[in-house]
C-alpha positions as CSV (number, residue, x, y, z in Angstrom):
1,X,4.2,-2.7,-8.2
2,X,1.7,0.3,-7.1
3,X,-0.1,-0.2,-4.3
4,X,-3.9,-0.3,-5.0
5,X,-6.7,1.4,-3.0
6,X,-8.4,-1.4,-0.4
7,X,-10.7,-1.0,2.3
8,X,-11.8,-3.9,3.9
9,X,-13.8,-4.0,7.0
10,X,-14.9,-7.2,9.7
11,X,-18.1,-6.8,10.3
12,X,-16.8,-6.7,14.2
13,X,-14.9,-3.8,13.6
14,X,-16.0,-1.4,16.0
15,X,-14.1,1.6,16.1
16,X,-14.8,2.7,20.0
17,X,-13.2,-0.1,20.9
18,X,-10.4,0.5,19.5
19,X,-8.7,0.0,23.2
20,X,-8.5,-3.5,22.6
21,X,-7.1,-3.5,18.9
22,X,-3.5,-3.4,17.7
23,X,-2.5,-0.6,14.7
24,X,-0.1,-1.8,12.2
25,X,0.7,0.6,9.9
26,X,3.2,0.8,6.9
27,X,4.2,4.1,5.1
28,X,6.1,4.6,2.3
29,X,6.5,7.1,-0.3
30,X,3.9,6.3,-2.7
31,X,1.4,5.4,-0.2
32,X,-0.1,4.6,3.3
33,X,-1.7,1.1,5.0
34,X,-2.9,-0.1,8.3
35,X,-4.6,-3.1,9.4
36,X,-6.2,-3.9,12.7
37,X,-6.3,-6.6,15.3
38,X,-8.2,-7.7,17.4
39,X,-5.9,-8.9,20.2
40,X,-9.0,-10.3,22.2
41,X,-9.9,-12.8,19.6
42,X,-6.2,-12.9,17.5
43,X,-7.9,-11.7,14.0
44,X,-7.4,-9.4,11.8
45,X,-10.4,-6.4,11.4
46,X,-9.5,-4.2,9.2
47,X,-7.2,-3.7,6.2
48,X,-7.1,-0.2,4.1
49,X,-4.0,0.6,1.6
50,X,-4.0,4.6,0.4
51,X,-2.1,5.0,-2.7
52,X,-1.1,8.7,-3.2
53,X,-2.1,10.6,-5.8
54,X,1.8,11.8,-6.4
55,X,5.0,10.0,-4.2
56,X,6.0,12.3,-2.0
57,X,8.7,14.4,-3.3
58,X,9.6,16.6,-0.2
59,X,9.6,16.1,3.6
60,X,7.6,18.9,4.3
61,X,4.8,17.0,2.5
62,X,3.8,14.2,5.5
63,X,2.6,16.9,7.9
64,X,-0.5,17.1,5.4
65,X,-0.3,13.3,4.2
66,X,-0.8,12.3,7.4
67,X,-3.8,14.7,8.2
68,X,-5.4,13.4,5.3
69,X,-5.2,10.1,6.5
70,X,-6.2,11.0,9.8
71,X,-9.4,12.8,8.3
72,X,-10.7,10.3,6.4
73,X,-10.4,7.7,9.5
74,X,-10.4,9.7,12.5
75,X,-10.5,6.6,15.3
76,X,-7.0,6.0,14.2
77,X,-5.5,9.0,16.5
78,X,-7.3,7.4,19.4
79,X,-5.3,5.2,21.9
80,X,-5.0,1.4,20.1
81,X,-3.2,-0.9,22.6
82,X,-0.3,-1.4,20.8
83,X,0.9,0.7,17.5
84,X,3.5,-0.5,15.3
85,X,4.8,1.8,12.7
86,X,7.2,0.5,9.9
87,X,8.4,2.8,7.4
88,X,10.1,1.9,3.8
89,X,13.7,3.3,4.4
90,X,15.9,2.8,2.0
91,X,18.7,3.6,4.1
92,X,18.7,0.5,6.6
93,X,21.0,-1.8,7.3
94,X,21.3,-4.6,10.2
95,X,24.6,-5.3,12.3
96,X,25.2,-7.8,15.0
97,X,24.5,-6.6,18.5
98,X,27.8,-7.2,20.0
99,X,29.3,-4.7,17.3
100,X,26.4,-2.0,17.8
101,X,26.8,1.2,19.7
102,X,24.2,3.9,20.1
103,X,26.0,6.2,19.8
104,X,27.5,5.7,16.8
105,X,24.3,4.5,14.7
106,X,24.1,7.7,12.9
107,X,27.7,7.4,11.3
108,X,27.2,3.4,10.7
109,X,24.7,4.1,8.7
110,X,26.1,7.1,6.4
111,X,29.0,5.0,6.2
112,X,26.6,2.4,3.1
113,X,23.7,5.1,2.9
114,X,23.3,8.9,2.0
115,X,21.1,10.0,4.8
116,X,18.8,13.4,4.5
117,X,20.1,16.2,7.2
118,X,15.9,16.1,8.2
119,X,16.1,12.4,8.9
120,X,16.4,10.6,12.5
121,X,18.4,7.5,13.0
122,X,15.9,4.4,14.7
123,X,17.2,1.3,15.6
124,X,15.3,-2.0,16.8
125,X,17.4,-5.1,18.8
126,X,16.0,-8.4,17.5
127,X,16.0,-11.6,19.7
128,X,18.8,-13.2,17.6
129,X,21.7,-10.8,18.8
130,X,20.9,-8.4,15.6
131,X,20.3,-5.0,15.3
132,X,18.0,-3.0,12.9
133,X,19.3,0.4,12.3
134,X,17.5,2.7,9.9
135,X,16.3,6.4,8.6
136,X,13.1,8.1,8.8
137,X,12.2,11.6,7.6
138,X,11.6,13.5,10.5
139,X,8.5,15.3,9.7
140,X,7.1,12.1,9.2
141,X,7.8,10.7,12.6
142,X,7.5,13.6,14.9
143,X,3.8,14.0,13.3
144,X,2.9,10.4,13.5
145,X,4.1,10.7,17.5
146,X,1.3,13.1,17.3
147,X,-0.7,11.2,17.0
148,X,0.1,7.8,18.6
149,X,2.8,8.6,21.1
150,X,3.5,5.2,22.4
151,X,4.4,3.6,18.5
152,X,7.0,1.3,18.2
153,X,9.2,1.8,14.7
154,X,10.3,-1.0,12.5
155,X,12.3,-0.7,8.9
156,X,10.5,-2.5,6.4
157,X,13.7,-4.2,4.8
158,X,12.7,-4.1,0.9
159,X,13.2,-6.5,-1.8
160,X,11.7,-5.0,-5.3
161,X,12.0,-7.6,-8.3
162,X,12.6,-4.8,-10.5
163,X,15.9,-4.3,-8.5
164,X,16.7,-8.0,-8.7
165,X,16.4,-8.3,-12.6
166,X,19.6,-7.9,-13.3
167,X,21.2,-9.9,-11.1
168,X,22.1,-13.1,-11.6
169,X,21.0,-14.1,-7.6
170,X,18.6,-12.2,-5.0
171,X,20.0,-12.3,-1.1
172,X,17.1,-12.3,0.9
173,X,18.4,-11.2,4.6
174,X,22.0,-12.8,3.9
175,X,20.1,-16.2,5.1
176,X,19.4,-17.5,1.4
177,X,20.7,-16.9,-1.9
178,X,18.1,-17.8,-4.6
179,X,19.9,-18.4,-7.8
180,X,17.5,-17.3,-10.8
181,X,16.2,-19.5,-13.9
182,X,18.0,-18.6,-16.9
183,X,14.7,-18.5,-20.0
């Protein structure tokens, strides 16, 4: 699916405040979105999706990706209250906690991915004794800590139904197995 241009505003929105609003933001080769809450009231203030013109073909091309961004919505390198950044890496995988060692995320995960020489390894602990461990490009985080400095990281795990077509069953997580409908 391509991600569609949206830019949808509250009419509270206010963007020196912006102190008391949470960033969520989602990157991902083709494109760029954010929304904002209001963690005073618990609602959501803004939503905006930026479809690229072209997917990013080379590292080196955040640096100015981002600044674009950045220029066209220039509150969103001031200091939210909380930033969450989640980025759509291919190259993720989860382990349990009790088999997880720091030091050794980097080959775990080049062990079922390929992983780009330019990329840094990330890993988030769940509550549930799991253990997200994942790739970002690097010029793509170091210039989003640029900007926000105190963001928190996530892997977007992704599930694309044109993947799933030919299989005869979609895992979800390893929770569920949905069996598909034969036409």
């Amino acid at each position: 699916m391509t991600m569609q241009k949206l830019e949808l505003f509250d009419e509270t929105f206010d963007p020196y405040r912006i102190e008391s609003y949470q960033l969520s933001v989602q990157a991902s080769l083709n494109g760029f979105s954010f929304c904002v809450m209001d963690v005073v009231r618990n609602q959501y203030i803004a939503l905006v999706s930026i479809p690229f013109d072209f997917p990013v073909n080379n590292t080196e091309e955040w640096p100015d990706r981002l600044q674009d961004v950045v220029n066209a919505y220039p509150w969103l390198s001031g200091e939210f209250k909380k930033v969450l950044f989640c980025y759509e890496s291919p190259a993720n995988t989860i382990v349990p906690k009790a088999f997880f060692e720091p030091d050794e995320a980097q080959q775990l995960l080049k062990t079922i991915h390929p992983i780009d020489t330019l990329d840094e390894i990330w890993y988030n602990d769940f509550q549930n004794d799991l253990v997200s461990i994942f790739s970002i490009p690097s010029t793509l985080i170091t210039n989003w800590l640029k900007i926000q400095k105190r963001t928190k990281a996530y892997a977007c795990l992704l599930y694309t139904s044109d993947a799933a077509d030919d299989l005869p069953c979609v895992d979800l997580g390893g929770r569920r197995i949905i069996k598909k409908k034969k036409h």
